[in-house]
N, C-alpha and C positions, 0 to 999 in steps of 0.2 A: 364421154368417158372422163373420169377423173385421176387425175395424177396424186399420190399419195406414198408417205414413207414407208418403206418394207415394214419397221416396227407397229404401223397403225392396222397391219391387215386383219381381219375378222374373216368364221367359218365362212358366214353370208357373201363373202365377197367374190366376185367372178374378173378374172382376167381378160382386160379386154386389147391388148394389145403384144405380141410376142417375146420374149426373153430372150436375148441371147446373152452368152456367158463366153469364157475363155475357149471352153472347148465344142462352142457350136450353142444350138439351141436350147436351152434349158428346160420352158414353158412354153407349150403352144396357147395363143388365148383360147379361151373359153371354161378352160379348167378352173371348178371351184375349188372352196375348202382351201385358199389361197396357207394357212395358219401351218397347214402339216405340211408345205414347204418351204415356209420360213427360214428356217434353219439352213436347209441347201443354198439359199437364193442369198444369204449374210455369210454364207461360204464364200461365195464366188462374187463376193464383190455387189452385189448389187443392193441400192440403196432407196430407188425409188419404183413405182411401176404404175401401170394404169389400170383401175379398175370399172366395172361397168357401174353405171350410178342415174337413178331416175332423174336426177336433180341436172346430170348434162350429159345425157343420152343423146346430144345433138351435138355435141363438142367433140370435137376431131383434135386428135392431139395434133403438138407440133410436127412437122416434119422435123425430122431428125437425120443426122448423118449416120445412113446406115452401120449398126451394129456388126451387121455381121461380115462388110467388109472393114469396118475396125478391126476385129477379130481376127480374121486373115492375113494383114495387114503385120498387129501382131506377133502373128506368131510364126510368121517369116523373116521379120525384123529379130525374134529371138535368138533363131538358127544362125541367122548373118551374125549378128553380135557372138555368139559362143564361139562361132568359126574362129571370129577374129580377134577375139583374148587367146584363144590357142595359138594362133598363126601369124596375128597383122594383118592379116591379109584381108579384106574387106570384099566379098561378094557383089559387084555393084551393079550387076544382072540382076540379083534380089533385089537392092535399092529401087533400080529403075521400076522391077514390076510392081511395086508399093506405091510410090511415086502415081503411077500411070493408073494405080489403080484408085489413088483418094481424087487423082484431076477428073477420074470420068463420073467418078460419084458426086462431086462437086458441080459439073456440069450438067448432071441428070436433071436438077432441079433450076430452073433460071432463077425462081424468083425465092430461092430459098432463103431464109432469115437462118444463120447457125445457129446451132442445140448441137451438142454431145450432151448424150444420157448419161449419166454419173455414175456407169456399168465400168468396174475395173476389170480392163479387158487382158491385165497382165498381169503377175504376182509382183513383176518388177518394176516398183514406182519409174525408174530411168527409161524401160521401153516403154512404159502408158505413157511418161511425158515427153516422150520422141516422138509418137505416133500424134499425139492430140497435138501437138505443138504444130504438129507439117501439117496436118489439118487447117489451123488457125491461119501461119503463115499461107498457104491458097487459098484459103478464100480471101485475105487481102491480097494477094494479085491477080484473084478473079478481079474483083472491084476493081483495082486500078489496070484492068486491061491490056496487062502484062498480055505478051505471048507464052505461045505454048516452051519454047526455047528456054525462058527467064524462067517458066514457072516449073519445067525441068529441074534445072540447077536453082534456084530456091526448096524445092522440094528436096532433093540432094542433099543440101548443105547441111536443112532444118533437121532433117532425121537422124541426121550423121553428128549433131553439133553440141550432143556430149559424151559424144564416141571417147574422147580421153579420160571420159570418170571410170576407163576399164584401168587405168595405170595407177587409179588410185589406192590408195589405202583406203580397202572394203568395209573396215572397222569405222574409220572419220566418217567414208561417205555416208552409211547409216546411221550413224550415231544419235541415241535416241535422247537428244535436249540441244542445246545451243551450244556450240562451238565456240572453242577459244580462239586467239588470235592468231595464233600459229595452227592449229587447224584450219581456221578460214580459210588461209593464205593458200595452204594446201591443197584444197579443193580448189580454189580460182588455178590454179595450175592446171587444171584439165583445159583450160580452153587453148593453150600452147602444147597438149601434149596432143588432143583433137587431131591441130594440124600439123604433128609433124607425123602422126600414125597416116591421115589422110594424102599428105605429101607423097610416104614410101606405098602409096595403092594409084595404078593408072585407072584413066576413066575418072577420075574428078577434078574438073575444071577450077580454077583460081578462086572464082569468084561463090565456088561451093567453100573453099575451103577457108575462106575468109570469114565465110557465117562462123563456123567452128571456132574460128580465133577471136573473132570480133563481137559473137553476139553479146557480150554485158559490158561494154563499152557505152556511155553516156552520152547526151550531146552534151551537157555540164561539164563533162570532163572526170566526173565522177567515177567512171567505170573502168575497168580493169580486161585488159592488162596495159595498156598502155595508155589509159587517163587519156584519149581519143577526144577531139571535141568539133562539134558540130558538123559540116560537110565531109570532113577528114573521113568520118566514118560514112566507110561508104553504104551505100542504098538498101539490099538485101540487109548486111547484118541489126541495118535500125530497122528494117522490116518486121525480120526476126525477133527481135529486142519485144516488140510489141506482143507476140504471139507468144515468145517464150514468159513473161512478165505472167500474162493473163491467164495460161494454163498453170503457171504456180502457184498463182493465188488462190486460185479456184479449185485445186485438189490439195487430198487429203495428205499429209504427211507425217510421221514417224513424233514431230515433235510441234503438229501446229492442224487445226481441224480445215476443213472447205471453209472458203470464203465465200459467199451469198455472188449470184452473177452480177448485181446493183451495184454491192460495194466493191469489187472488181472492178469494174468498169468505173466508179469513182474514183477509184486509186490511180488509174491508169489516166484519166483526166484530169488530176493531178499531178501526173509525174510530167505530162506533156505541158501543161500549163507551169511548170519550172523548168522545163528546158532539159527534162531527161529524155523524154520518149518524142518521137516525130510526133508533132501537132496534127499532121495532114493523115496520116498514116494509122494513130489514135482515131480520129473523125471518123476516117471510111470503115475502121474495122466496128466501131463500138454503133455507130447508125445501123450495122445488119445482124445486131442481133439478136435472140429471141433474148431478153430480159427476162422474163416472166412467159413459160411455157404455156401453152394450152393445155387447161383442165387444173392444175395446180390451182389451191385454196392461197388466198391472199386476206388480207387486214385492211381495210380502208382507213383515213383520216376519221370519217365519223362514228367507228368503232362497229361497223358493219364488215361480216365477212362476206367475201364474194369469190366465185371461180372464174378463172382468167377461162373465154369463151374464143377470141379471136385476135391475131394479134393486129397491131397499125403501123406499117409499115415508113409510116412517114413518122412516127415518133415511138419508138419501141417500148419505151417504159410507160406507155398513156394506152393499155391495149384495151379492147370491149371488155368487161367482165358480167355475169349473171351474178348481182347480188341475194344473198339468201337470208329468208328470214322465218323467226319460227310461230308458229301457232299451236297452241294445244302440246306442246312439245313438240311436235313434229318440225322436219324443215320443211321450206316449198321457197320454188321459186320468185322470189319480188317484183325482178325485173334487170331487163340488158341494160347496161348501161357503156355509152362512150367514152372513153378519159379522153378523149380528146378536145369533144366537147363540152364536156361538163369540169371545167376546170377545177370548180370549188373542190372536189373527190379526187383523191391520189392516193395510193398504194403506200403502205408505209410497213409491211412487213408482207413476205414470202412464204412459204411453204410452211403453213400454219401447222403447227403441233396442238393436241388435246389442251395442253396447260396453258396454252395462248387464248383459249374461247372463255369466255362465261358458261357459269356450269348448266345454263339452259341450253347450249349449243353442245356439249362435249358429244355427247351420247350417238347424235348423229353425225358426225366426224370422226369421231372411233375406230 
């Protein structure tokens, strides 16, 4: 199968892996005529998908973190949230069951490399990035071998840990272009206002309610709210720091497009290598992750396109590809190639668009 933009789909094409959307299932695979549901499938958030393709008909996509308990996940986090701008009151029965339910899907897979599909599984950017955020934060305390107890209340915290942007002013928090300085300010205010809504709710332990106050806190010292610097800040919230950093960067927002997974992960290895993000904590999250999906078209160094085939678990960004080349116009496959071993060949562009090929390639990329 090949992973491709919802914009590039054609009649010809057949669905080779399932849909899901905000309210359950969209597409089952196999349905062609991919074209006349376009439209529904850019409705509901969805950006990319997989299609059946002779070229890697052997290519199993990534494992991904199931969709469709995202999805549920969701849309019980939305009910808890509405509750508690009406009330304060905070649901934390609901919490737990969300919780309990990304630890058991996190567990299902041992040797899972993370992917979230780029499926917005919410209308509301704050509960998509509560949800993918406590995703991100467990699987680094899967890695670091946290118990179930820690990975509890980390899960807790993460979900709960812009719970104060309900006291915001709804106008600032969307506000479609860059903030002034007194609006800044204003938003950094929900991470105190977080904990004091989470304070007046029993059932959340300290150490949850610190992620809410503490998570953009620095080890530089740079961070807010109280310009926190190195150990001071404690364990979870620089946990969190990491997972919340990286799902920002990587979705879409009101006044700034997705950031590529690569340069994500560059950023993030830069802010650790200046002493904002935990070094250690940076390492184990960005070693597990898929980089570069299964099936998705990539750009090599030597102007060859190729489809990511398999990933390498010991170096994520150097995965197998099947490079493609064409004859007669046609494409066909060239040959697998290892980046691991074949050092000279590296990847230097993602999720190849039509305008990125040579016009001898467009055609069968389309």
């Amino acid at each position: 199968m090949r992973r491709i933009p919802i914009t590039m789909v054609t009649p010809d094409m057949i669905l080779a892996r399932d849909i899901w959307g905000r309210n359950g299932l969209l597409l089952a695979k196999g349905i062609d005529n991919l074209v006349s549901y376009r439209e529904k499938l850019i409705n509901n958030g969805i950006a990319t998908l997989y299609i059946e393709d002779e070229l890697s008909d052997d290519i199993e996509g990534t494992d991904e973190f199931c969709d469709k308990v995202r999805t549920k996940c969701s849309d019980v986090l939305s009910e808890t949230i509405s509750k508690a701008n009406k009330s304060g009151a905070v649901d934390m029965k609901n919490v737990d069951t969300i919780v309990s339910s990304i630890m058991k899907e996190l567990f299902a897979n041992s040797e899972m490399l993370l992917n979230l599909s780029d499926i917005s599984m919410s209308s509301s950017v704050t509960l998509q990035h509560s949800i993918d955020a406590t995703i991100y934060a467990l699987f680094i305390c899967k890695l670091c071998n946290m118990n179930d107890r820690q990975m509890q209340i980390v899960g807790k915290g993460t979900l709960l840990h812009d719970i104060g942007k309900i006291a915001l002013d709804q106008d600032v928090l969307y506000k479609n272009g860059y903030l002034s300085d007194e609006e800044r300010k204003h938003v950094e205010k929900h991470a105190q206002w977080g904990f004091r809504i989470l304070e007046e709710n029993d059932g959340v332990e300290s150490s949850a309610k610190e992620i809410a106050l503490l998570h953009h806190e620095r080890l530089d010292g740079t961070g807010y709210p109280y310009k926190l610097k190195g150990k001071d800040i404690p364990l979870f919230p620089r946990l969190v720091a990491v997972a919340d950093v990286y799902d920002a960067l990587t979705s879409e927002r009101c006044y700034k497009p997705a950031m590529s997974n690569e340069k994500a992960i560059d950023i993030l290895c830069e802010d650790a290598k200046n002493s904002k993000l935990d070094c250690e904590l940076v390492d184990v999250f960005t070693s597990k992750l898929a980089v570069y999906p299964n099936g998705i078209v990539v750009l090599l160094n030597n102007g060859e396109p190729a489809i990511v085939k398999q990933q390498n678990k010991g170096d994520t960004r150097r995965p197998v590809v099947r490079i493609i080349d064409f004859k007669n116009k046609s494409a066909y496959a060239k040959r697998d190639c290892d980046l691991t071993y074949e050092r000279d060949l590296s990847i230097v562009k993602s999720n190849i668009k039509i305008s990125d090929l040579p016009d001898t390639m467009k055609r069968q990329f389309a």
